[in-house]
C-alpha positions as CSV (number, residue, x, y, z in Angstrom):
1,X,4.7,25.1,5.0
2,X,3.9,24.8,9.0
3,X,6.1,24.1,11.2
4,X,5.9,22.0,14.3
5,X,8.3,21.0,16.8
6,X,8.2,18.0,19.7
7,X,8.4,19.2,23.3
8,X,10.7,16.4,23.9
9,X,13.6,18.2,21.8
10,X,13.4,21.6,24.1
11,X,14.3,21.8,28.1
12,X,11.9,23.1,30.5
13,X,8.5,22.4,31.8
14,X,6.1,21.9,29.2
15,X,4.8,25.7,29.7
16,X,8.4,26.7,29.1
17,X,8.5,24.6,26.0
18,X,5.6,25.3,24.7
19,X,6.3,29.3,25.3
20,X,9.5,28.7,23.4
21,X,8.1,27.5,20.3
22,X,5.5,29.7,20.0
23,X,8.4,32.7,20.3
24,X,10.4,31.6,17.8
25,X,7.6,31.1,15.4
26,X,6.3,27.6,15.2
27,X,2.9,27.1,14.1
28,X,2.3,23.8,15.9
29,X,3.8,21.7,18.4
30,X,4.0,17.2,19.2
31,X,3.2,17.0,22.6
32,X,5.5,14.2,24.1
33,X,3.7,12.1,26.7
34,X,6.3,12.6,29.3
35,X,6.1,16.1,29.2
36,X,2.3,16.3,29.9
37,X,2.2,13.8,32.4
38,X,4.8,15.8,34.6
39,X,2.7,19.3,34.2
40,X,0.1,20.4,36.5
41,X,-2.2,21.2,33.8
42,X,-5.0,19.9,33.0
43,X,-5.4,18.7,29.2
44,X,-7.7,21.5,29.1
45,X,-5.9,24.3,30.1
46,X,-2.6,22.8,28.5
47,X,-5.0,23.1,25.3
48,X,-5.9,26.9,26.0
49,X,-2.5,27.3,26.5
50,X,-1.7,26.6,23.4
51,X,-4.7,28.4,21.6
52,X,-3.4,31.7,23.4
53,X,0.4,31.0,22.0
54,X,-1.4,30.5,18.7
55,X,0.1,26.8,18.8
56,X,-2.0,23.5,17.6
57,X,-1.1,20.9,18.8
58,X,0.0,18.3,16.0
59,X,0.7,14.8,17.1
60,X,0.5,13.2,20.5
61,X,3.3,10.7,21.3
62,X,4.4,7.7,21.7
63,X,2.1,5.2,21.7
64,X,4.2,1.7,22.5
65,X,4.1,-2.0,21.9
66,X,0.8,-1.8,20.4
67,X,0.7,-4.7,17.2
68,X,1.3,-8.3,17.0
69,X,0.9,-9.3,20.7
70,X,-1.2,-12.1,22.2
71,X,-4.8,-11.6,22.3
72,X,-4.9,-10.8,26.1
73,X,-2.3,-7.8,25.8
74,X,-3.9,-6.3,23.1
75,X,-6.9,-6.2,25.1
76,X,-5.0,-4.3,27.4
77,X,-3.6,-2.3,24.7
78,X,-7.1,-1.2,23.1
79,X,-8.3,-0.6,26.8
80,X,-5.1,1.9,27.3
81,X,-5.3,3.0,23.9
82,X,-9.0,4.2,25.1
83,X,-7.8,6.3,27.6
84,X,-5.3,8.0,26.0
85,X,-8.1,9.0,22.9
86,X,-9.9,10.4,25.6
87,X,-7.4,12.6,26.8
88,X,-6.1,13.4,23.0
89,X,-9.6,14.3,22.6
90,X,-9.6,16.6,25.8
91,X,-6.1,18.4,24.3
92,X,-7.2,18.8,21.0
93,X,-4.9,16.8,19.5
94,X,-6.1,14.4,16.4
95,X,-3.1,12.3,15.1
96,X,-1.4,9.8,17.7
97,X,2.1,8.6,16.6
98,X,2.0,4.4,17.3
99,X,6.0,3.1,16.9
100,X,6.7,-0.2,15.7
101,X,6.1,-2.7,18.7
102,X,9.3,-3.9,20.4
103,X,7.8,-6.0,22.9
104,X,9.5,-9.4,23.7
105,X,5.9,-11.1,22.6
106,X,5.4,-9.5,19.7
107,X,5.1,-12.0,16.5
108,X,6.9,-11.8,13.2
109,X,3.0,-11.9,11.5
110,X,2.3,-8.6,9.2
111,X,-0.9,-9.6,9.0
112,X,-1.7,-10.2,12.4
113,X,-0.2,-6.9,12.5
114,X,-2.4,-5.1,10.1
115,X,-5.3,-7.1,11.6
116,X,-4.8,-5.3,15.2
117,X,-3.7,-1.4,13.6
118,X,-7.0,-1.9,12.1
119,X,-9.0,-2.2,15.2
120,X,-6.8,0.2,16.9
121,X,-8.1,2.6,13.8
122,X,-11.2,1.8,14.4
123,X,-11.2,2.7,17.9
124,X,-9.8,5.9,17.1
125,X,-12.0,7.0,14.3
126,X,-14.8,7.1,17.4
127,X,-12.7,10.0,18.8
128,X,-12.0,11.6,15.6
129,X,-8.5,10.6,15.4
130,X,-6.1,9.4,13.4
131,X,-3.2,6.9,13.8
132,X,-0.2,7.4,12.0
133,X,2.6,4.4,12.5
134,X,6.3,4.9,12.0
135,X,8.9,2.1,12.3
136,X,11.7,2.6,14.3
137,X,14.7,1.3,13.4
138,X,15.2,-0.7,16.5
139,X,11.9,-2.5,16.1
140,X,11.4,-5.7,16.4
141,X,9.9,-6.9,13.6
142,X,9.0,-3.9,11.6
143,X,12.3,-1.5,11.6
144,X,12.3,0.4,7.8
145,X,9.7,2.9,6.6
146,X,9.0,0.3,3.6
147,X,7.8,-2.6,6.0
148,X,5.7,-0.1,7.8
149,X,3.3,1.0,4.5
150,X,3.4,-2.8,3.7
151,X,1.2,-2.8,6.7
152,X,-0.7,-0.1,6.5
153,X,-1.3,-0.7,3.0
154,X,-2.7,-4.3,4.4
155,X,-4.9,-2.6,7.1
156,X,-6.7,-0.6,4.5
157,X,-8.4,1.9,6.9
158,X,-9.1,5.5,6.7
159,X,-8.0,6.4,9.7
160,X,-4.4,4.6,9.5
161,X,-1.9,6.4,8.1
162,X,2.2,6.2,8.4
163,X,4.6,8.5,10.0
164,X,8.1,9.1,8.3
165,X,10.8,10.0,10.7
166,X,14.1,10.9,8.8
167,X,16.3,9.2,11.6
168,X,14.8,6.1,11.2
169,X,15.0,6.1,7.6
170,X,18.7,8.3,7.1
171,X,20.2,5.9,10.1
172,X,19.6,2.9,8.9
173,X,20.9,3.8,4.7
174,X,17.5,3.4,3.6
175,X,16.7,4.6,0.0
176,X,14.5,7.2,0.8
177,X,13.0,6.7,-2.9
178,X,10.7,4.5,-2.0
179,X,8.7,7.3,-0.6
180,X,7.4,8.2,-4.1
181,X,5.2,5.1,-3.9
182,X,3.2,6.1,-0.8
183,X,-0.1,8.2,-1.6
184,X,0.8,11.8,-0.1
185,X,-2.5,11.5,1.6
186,X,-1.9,7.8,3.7
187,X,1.5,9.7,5.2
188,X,-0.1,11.3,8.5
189,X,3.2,12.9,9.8
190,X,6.6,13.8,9.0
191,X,9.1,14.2,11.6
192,X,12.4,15.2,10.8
193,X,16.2,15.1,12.6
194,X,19.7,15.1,11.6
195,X,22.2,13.5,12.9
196,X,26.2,13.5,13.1
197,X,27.8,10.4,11.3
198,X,28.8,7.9,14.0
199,X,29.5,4.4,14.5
200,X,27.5,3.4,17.0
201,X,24.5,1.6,18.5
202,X,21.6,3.6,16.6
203,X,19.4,3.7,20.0
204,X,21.8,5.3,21.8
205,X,22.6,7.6,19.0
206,X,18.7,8.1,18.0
207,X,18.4,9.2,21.8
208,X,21.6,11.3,22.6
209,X,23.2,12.6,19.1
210,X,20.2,13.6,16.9
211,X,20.5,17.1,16.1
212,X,18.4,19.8,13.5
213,X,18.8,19.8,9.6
214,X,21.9,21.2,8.5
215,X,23.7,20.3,11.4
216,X,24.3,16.8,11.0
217,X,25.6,14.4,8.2
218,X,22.2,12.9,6.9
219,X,20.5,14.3,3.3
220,X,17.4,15.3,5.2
221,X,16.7,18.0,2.2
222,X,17.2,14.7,-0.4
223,X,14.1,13.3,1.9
224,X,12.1,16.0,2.3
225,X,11.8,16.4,-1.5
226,X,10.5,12.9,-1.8
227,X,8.0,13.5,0.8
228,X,6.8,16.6,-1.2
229,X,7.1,14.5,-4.8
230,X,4.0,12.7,-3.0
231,X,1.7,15.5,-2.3
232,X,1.7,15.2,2.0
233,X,1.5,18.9,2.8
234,X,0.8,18.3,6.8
235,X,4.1,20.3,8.9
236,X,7.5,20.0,8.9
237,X,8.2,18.7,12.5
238,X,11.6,18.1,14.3
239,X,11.5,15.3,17.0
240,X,15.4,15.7,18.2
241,X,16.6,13.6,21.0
242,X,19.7,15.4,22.6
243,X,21.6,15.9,25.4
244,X,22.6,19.4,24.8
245,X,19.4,20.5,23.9
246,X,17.9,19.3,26.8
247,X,20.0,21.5,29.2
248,X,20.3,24.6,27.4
249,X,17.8,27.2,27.6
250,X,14.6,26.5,25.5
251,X,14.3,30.1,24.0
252,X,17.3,30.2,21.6
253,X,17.1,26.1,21.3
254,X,13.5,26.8,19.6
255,X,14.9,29.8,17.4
256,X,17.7,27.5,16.0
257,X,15.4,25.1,15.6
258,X,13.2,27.3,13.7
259,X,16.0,28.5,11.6
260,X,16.7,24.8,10.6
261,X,13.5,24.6,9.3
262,X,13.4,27.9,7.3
263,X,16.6,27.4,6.0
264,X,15.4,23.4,4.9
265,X,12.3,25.0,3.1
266,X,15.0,27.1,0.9
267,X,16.8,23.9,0.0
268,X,14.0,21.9,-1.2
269,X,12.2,25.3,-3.1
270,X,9.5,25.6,-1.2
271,X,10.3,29.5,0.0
272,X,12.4,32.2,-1.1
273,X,13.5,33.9,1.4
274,X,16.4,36.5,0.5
275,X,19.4,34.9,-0.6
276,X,22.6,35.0,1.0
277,X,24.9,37.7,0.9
278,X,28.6,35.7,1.3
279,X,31.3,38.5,3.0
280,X,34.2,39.0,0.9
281,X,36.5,40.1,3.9
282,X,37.3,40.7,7.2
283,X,36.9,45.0,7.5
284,X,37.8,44.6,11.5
285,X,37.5,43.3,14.6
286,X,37.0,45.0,17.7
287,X,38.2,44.9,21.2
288,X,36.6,45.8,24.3
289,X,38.9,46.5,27.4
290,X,38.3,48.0,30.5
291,X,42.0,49.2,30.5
292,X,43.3,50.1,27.2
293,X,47.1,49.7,27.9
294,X,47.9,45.9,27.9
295,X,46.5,45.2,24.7
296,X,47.4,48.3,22.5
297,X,51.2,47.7,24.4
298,X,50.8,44.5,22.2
299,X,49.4,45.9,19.3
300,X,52.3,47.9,19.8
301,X,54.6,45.1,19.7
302,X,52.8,43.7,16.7
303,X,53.7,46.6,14.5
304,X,50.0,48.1,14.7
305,X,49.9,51.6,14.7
306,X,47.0,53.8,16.2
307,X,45.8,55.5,13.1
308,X,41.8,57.1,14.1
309,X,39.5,57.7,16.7
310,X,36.0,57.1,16.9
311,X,34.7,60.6,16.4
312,X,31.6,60.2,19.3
313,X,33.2,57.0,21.5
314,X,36.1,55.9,22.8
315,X,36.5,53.7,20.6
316,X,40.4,53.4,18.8
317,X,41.9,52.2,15.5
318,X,44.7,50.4,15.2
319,X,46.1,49.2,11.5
320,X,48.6,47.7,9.9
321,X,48.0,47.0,5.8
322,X,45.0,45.5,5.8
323,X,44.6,44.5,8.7
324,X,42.5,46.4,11.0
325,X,41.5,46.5,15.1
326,X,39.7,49.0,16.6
327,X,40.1,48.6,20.5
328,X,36.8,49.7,22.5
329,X,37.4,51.3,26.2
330,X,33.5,52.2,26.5
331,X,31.1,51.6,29.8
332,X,30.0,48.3,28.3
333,X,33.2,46.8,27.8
334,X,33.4,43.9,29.1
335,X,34.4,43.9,33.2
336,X,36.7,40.0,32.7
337,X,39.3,42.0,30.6
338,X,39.7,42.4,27.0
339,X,37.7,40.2,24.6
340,X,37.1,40.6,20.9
341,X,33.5,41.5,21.0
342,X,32.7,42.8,17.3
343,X,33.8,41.7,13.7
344,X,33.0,43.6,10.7
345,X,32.5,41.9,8.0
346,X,32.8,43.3,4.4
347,X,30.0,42.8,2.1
348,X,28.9,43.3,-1.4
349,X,25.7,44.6,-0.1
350,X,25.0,45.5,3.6
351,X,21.6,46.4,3.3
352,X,20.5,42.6,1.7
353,X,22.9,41.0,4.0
354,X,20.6,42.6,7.1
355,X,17.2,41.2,5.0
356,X,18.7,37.8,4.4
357,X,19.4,38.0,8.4
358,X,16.3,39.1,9.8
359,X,14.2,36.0,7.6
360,X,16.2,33.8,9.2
361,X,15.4,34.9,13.0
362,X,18.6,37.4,13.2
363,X,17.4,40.5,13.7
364,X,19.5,43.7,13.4
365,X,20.5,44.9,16.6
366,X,19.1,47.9,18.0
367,X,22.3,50.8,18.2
368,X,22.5,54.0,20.0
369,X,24.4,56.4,17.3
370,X,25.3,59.8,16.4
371,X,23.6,61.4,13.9
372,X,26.4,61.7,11.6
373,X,27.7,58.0,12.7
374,X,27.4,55.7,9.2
375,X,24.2,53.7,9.6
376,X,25.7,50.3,10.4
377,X,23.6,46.8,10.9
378,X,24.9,44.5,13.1
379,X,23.4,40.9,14.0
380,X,24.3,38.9,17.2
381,X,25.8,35.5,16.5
382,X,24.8,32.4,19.0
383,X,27.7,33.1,21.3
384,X,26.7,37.2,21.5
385,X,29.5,38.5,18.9
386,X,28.4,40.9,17.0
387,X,28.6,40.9,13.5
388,X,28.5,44.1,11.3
389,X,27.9,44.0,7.5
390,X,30.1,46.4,6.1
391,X,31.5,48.9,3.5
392,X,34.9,50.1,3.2
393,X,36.0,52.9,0.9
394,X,32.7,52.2,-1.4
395,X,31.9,56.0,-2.2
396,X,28.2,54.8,-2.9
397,X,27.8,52.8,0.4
398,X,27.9,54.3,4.3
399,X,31.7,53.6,5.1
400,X,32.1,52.7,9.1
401,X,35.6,54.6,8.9
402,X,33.9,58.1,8.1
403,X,33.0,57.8,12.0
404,X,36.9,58.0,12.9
405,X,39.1,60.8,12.9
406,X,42.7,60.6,11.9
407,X,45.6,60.9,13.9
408,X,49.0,62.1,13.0
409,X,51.2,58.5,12.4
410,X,53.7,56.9,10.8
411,X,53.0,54.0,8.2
412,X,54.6,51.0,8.7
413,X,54.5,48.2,6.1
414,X,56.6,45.5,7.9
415,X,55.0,42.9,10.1
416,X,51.1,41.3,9.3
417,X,49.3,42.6,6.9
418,X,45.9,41.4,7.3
419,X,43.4,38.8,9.2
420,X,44.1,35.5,8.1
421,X,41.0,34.0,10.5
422,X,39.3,34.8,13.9
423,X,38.6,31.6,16.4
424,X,36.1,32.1,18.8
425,X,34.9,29.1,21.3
426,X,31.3,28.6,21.6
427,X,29.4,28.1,24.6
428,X,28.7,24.4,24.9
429,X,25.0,24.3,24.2
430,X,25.3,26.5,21.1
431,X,28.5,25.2,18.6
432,X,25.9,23.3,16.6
433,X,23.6,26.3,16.4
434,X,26.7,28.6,15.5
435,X,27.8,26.0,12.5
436,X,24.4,26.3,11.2
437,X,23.6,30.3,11.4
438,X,26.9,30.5,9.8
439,X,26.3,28.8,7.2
440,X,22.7,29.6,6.0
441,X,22.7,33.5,7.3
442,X,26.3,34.2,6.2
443,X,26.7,32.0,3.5
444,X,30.0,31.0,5.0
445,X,31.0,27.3,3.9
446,X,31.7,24.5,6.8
447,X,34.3,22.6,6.8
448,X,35.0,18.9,8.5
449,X,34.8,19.2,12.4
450,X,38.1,18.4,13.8
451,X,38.7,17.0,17.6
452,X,41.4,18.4,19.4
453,X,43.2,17.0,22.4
454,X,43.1,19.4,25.5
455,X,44.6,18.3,28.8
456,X,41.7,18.7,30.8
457,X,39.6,17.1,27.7
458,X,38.9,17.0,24.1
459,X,37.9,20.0,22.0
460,X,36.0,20.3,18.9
461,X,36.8,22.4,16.5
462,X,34.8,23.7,12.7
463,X,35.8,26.5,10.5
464,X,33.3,28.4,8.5
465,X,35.0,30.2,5.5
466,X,33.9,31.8,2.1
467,X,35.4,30.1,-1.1
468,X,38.7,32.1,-1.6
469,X,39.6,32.0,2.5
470,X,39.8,35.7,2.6
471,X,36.6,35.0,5.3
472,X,37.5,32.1,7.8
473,X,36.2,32.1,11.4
474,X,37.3,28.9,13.6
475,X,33.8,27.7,15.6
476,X,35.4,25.5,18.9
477,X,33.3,24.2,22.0
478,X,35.0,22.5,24.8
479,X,33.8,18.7,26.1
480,X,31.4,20.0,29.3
481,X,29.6,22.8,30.0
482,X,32.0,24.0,32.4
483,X,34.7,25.1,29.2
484,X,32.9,27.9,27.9
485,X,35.5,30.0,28.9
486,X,38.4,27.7,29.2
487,X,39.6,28.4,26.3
488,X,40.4,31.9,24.6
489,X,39.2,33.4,22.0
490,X,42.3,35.0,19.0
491,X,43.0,36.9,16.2
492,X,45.4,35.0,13.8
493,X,47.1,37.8,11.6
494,X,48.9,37.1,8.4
495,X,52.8,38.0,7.8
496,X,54.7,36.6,4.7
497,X,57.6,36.4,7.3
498,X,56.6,34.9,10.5
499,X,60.2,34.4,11.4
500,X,61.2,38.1,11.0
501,X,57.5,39.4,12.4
502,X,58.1,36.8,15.4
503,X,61.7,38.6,16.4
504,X,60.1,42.3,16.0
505,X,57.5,41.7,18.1
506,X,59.9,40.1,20.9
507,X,62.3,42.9,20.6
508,X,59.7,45.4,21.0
509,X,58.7,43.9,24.3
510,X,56.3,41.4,23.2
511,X,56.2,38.3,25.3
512,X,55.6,34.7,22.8
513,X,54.2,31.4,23.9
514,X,56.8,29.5,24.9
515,X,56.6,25.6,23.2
516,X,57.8,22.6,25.0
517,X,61.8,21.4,24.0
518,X,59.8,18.0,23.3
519,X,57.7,19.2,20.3
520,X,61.2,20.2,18.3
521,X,62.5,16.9,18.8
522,X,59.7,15.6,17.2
523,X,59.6,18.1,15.0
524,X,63.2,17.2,13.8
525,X,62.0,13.4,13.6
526,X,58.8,14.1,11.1
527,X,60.4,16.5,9.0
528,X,63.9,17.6,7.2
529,X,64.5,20.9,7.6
530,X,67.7,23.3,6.4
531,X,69.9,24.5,8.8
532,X,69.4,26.3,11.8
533,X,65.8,26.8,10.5
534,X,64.6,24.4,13.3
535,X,66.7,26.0,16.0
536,X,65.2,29.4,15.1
537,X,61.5,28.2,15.1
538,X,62.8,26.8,18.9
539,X,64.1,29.7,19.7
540,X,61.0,31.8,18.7
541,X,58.2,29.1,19.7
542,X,57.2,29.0,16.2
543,X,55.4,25.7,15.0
544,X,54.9,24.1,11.4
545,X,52.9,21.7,9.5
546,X,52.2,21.2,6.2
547,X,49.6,19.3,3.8
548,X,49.6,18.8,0.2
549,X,48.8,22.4,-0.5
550,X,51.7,23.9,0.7
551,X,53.6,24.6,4.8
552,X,52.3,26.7,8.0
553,X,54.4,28.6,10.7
554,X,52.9,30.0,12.8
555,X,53.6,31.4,16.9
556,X,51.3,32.9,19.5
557,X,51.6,35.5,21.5
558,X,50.6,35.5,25.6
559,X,46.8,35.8,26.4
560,X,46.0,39.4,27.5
561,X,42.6,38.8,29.1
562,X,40.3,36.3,26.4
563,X,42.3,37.1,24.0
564,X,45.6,35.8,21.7
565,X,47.2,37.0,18.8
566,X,48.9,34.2,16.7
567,X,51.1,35.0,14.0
568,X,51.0,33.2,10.7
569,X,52.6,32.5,7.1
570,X,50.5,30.6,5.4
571,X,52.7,29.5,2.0
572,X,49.3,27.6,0.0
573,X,48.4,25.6,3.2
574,X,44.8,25.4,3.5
575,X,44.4,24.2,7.2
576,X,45.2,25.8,10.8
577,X,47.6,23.9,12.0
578,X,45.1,21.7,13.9
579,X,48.5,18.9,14.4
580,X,49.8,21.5,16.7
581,X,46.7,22.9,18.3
582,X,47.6,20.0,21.4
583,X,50.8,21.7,22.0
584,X,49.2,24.9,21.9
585,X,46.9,24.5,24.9
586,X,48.9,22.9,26.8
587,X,51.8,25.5,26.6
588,X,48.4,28.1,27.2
589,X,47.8,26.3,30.6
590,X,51.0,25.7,31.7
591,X,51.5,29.7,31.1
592,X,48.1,30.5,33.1
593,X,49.3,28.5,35.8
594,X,52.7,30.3,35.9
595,X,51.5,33.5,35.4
596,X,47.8,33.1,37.3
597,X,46.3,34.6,34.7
């Protein structure tokens, strides 16, 4: 289907926005009346514009307060109305969206206001144009999608039409069955938004909170396949009202968007792109460090052992089981210390995992490699980690740990033995946009957002994980745009003995967080514990919960540029210990401010 997005949900100037969606590969674009009354184009050359970005330009919008007024401001509505067809008519734009009037004059009389959408059709059918008009929830007499065809089903003119906006209808719990009974061809445009589920006032969250499908809580697919059911095959078009959106940059706002759209088309049949290709495990993650010696003296400390090099880069591995971390001292490492830059994931088939990326606006990134370096794909996820689709030890696939060399080492089987999860905090403008390409590129599933208490604000926090956990990556975002490094990124590595892995790695040198004396005492008052277990987890900085699954310990030690390690025994608990997260980052800022790191 085409696709068509509304300038209003993009930041910029309306060349920016309009250079944005034709980038990321929309086929038309609602211009918003705001947006072309504050460029210096004229409709004509905004028009051109968009004929050399091979945009058309769907809807024009809003037009307000039009219906069931006295006599003498709908004169003045028809004589503005006038206007604005001529200046449709200069853009090129055919379809004006008309929202249900909200004007403290407007009457409660559906046929009064059927009587003046009529004229106001009439008017427009001189211009070639045609009206489409959408109740908003907030209006004030007209406010569900049902109400709205009752009228223009009373009009009875060609060029009147409705416009279904999923907010309106989603926000409000309206049955969206009641589509089926509209002919597909009297609905003149679909606009489409998800939001989050929130009590609130629904203008304020209509104009602050909507988001794209897939990223919210509505059933925007369950819509959509109504809207179909009827026949309307104008585009799919996202009108989304949000505060993020309109500060973040326009070019990967518009390829989320996109994405949204592509992946909605999937869930409601109408493409095929190729499936998804789910990772069945965590192959590695990788470090980049412009100094090498802090963080393989903790690796050290964790029981890792350098086991390969990287035959053509300076690129180490360091193991331990399953568990696996190559550590990257190359030119592009990353100048603000050590951050985990790369995670290979394992998958059943690399090759479908790239195609299945790329059709969703991922593309493979381009790699400089030896010639006898295994032909690896990598995609970059919203906050720039890469992400390579993998094959370990798969005699019939390119295996990534041909390209190392081994070094003479001892094993060691004591300590973690693999990666329980990865957390990685997103830039602010793009945690919504990283829930949804993992879930429709990767496959991952996500779970229920969780907020977290920080001292200097509240953090969100949303794992994405495959369905037996042996894939779980931790998506967190901080409250303003100015924590998108506050808080560190870390790799949580499992140990069916936290409380013997925690001492090793102390009396090897390794420094842990150190918890609060306050936490244990409430510790003690929540739970029973056996004894001296509770003075060892104080004496260690180890912290517990449980659920109904099962108990977590886990510790963490200090940050060694953006990154942590945390320690973990997981013993059938399904969560990540999100109770003690708090205590966590405090203890984390109270350390940065001792240390000044």
């Amino acid at each position: 289907m085409r696709t068509s997005i509304a300038t209003v949900s993009l930041s910029g100037s309306l060349t920016e926005k309009l250079t944005a969606a034709s980038r990321a590969g929309f086929d038309g674009v609602e211009i918003f009346e705001n947006d072309l009354l504050a460029s210096p184009l004229t409709p004509e050359e905004i028009r051109a514009r968009c004929a050399d970005l091979g945009l058309s330009i769907d809807l024009y919008q809003p037009m307000r307060d039009i219906e069931a007024v006295p006599a003498v401001e709908f004169a003045r509505n028809l004589r503005r109305a006038r206007h604005k067809f001529e200046l449709m008519h200069r853009l090129g734009a055919d379809t004006v969206l008309v929202c249900s009037s909200v004007h403290p004059l407007a009457a409660d009389d559906d046929a009064l206001a059927a009587y003046h959408l009529r004229q106001l059709a009439d008017l427009a059918q001189e211009f070639g144009i045609k009206v489409a008009y959408e109740a908003l929830t907030w209006g004030r007499h007209v406010n569900t999608y049902t109400h709205a065809w009752r009228i223009v089903e009373a009009a009875d003119h060609p060029a009147l039409g409705t416009c279904l906006d999923s907010f309106h209808i989603l926000s409000r719990g309206s049955d969206p069955k009641g589509i089926d009974d509209i002919p597909g061809e009297k609905i003149f445009f679909l606009q489409l938004a998800d939001a989050p589920l929130l009590a609130m006032d629904v203008l304020q969250w209509s104009r602050h909170y909507r988001c794209f499908p897939g990223q919210g809580g509505f059933d925007v697919a369950g819509l959509v396949r109504h809207v179909l059911h009827t026949g309307y095959d104008g585009p799919l078009s996202l009108e989304v009202f949000n505060d993020v959106f309109r500060q973040a940059d326009a070019g990967p706002t518009a390829v989320d968007a996109h994405r949204s759209l592509l992946v909605l088309q999937e869930t409601v049949g109408v493409t095929t792109p190729p499936p998804p290709v789910v990772p069945t495990g965590v192959a590695f993650a990788e470090l980049v460090t412009p100094d090498a010696e802090p963080v393989s003296a903790v690796l050290g400390a964790l029981g890792f052992t350098r086991t390969a090099r990287h035959r053509s880069k300076p690129v180490d591995l360091w193991q331990q089981g399953e568990a696996r971390l190559l550590v990257n001292t190359s030119g592009t490492a990353r100048r603000n210390g050590t951050a985990l830059a790369a995670i290979g994931l394992e998958s059943p088939d690399p090759t479908a995992a790239a195609r299945r990326a790329e059709a969703l606006l991922a593309p493979v990134l381009p790699r400089r490699r030896a010639v006898a370096d295994a032909p690896l794909d990598a995609v970059a996820a919203p906050d720039g980690t890469e992400l390579f689709f993998c094959a370990t030890d798969r005699p019939e696939l390119p295996n990534w740990r041909a390209d190392f060399a081994d070094l003479a080492h001892e094993e060691t089987t004591a300590g973690p033995h693999r990666i329980d999860h990865l957390a990685l905090p997103q830039p602010w403008h793009h945690y919504d946009e990283a829930t949804l390409f993992h879930r429709s590129v990767l496959g991952l599933h996500a779970q229920e957002s969780v907020d977290v208490a920080d001292p200097y604000g509240l953090m969100r926090s949303r794992a994405v994980t495959n369905a037996d956990g042996s894939v779980r990556i931790a998506l967190s975002v901080g409250a303003a745009p100015t924590d998108d490094t506050a808080h560190a990124q870390h790799i949580a590595l499992a140990t069916d003995d936290v409380v013997a892995a925690a001492r090793r790695f102390r009396e090897a040198g390794g420094r842990l967080l150190p918890i609060p004396a306050n936490y244990y005492d409430d510790l003690a008052a929540r739970h029973e514990f056996a004894d001296g277990e509770l003075e060892t987890y104080r004496e260690l900085g180890i912290l517990y919960d449980r659920d109904a699954h099962g108990e977590f310990r886990h510790c963490y030690t200090m940050t060694v540029g953006r990154v942590f390690f945390e320690l973990v025994q997981r013993d059938g608990y399904r969560g990540y210990g999100a109770p003690n997260a708090p205590v966590r980052l405090a203890a984390q800022h109270t350390a940065r401010a001792v240390t000044g790191g």
